[in-house]
Each structure stands twice: as structure tokens, then as C-alpha cells.
N, C-alpha and C positions, 0 to 999 in steps of 0.2 A: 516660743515666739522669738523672734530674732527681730532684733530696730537697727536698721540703715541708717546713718547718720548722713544728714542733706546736706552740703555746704551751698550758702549762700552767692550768690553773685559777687566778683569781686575777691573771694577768700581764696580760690583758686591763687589769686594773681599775687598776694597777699604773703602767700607759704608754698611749700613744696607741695606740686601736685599733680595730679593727670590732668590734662587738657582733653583730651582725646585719645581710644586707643582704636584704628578699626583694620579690618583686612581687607582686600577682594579679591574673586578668583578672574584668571586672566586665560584666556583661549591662549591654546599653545600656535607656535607661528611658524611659517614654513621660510626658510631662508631671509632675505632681505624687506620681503613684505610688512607693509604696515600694520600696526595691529586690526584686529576687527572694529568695527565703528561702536559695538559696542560696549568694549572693553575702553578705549580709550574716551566715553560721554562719562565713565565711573571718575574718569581725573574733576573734572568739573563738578560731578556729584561729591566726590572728598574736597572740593574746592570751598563748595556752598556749605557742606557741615562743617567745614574748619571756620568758617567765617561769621557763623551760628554759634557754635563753642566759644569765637576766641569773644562775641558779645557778650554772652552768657558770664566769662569770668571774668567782663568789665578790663578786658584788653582789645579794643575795638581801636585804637590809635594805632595797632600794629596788623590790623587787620588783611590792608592792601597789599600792603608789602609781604605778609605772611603767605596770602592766597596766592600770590604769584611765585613764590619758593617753592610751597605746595604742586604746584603744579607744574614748576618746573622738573622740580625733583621725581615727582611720580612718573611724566611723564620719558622722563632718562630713564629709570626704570623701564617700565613698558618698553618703551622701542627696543633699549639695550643688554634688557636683561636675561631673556628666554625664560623669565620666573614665570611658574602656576600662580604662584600668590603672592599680592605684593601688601606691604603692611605699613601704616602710617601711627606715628606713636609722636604725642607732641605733649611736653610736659615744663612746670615751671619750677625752677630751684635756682637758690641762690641769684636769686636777680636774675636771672635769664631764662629765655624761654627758647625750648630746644626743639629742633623738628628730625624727627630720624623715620627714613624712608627703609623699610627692610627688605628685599626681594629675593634672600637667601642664594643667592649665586655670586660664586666669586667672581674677582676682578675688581677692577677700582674705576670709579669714571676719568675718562682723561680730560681735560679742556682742550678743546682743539681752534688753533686760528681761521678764523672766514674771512673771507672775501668781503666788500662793501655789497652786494649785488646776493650774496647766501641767504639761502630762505629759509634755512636752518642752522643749529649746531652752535649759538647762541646762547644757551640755555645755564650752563655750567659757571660759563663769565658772566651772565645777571644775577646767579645766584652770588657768585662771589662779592661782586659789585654790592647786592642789597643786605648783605651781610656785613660787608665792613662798616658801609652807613649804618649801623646799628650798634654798631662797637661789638659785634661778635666774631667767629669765624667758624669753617665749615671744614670737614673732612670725611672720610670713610675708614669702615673701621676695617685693623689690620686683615681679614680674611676677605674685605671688601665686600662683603653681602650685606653692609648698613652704611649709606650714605647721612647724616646729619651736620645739621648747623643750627647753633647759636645767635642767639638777639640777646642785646641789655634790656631790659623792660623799661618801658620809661619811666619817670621818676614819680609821676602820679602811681602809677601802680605798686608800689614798693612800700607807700604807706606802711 
């Protein structure tokens, strides 16, 4: 017989932990075309279970701000990734809570400058933006097939 140990609400946020680990499969894409509509409703559906998790570990102050990285992030992914699968991994240590998007393809994201009137391409500089207001920062790792960033937890949480 094997016992799983439960952690409580809260002890996530408390100690080192998994937040969440999940993956999803993405239709391959032809050229400059947008992904399929319904590969890109899964960024929304990882949106709603990150935001379900991040209550669950009684980190719900960093909720909005998370869900919009989340979906920031997945979504660079999807468009510019050509990844089959892309992976969302979001965990707490050392006073910070970490979000790392995987889609196993190299290259690194670029930020690129817009226009006032651009209806995209936005995405990289919110991330950055809602990451420094948190006192963390954001990069990709050296083979660029894992974009992540860092938040400080807030201090009710660190209990």
C-alpha cells in the first residue's frame, strides 16, 4: 500500500513546491498562419487552472498578474514556436514563484518595438513590465526552448 502525502492549502506557498505541472499538444502550422482556434482556447484553459492552483496554494494576491504572464507566455510560444507540445511548469522556492513555459524549440524570444496603433507584439514588454513590479525577472534558458520568470511572493505568503 502506498500513502500520498496531501499538502494543505497554503503550504505550497509556505516551502518549496510544485504549483502546477501540465503539457498540451499543439496542431503543427503551415507558414505564417495562426494557430488553430483550438489550440490556441488551451492558453485560456492553462489560464483558468493556473488561477485554480495559484487559490488552492493560498497565492491568490498574485493571481492576475500571473494569469496574464501565463498567457502571455504560452501564447509567444504557440505563435512562435512551431513546438508539437508546449509545457507550463510553475513552482515556488525561496520566496519566489517561478513560471517556465517549455516548447522545446530553439531560439530565444526577442522583444520587439510597436507602433501606438500595433495590435500585437506587445506581449514580451508586459511580461517584462509585470515582472519587475514584483521584484523578479524573466529570461530564457541558454538553448532557448524554456522561457521563465520570477515573482517575489508577497509577504503574507512567506509566513
Amino acid at each position: 500500500m502506498t500513502t500520498t502525502a496531501v499538502r494543505t492549502p497554503h503550504e505550497v506557498a509556505r516551502r518549496a513546491g510544485t504549483v502546477m505541472d501540465e503539457k498540451f499538444k499543439v496542431a503543427p502550422r503551415c507558414g505564417d498562419n495562426p494557430p488553430l482556434p483550438e489550440d490556441a482556447n488551451k492558453v485560456g484553459v492553462m489560464r483558468r487552472i493556473t488561477a485554480a492552483r495559484l487559490r488552492h496554494c493560498g497565492l491568490e494576491a498574485l493571481a492576475d498578474d500571473v494569469m496574464v504572464l501565463v498567457s502571455e507566455m504560452l501564447t509567444n510560444a504557440l505563435v512562435h514556436s512551431g513546438a508539437s507540445e508546449i509545457g507550463l511548469h510553475i513552482t515556488v522556492s525561496e520566496g519566489y514563484l517561478r513560471i517556465t513555459v517549455i516548447d522545446g524549440m530553439a531560439g530565444a524570444p526577442v522583444p520587439k518595438a510597436v507602433g501606438e496603433n500595433d495590435e500585437s507584439g506587445r506581449g514580451l514588454g508586459l511580461v517584462e513590465t509585470l515582472v519587475k513590479a514584483h521584484g523578479g525577472e524573466w529570461d530564457t534558458s541558454e538553448s532557448g526552448d524554456r522561457t521563465w520568470c520570477s515573482l517575489a511572493l508577497p509577504a503574507a505568503a512567506q509566513l
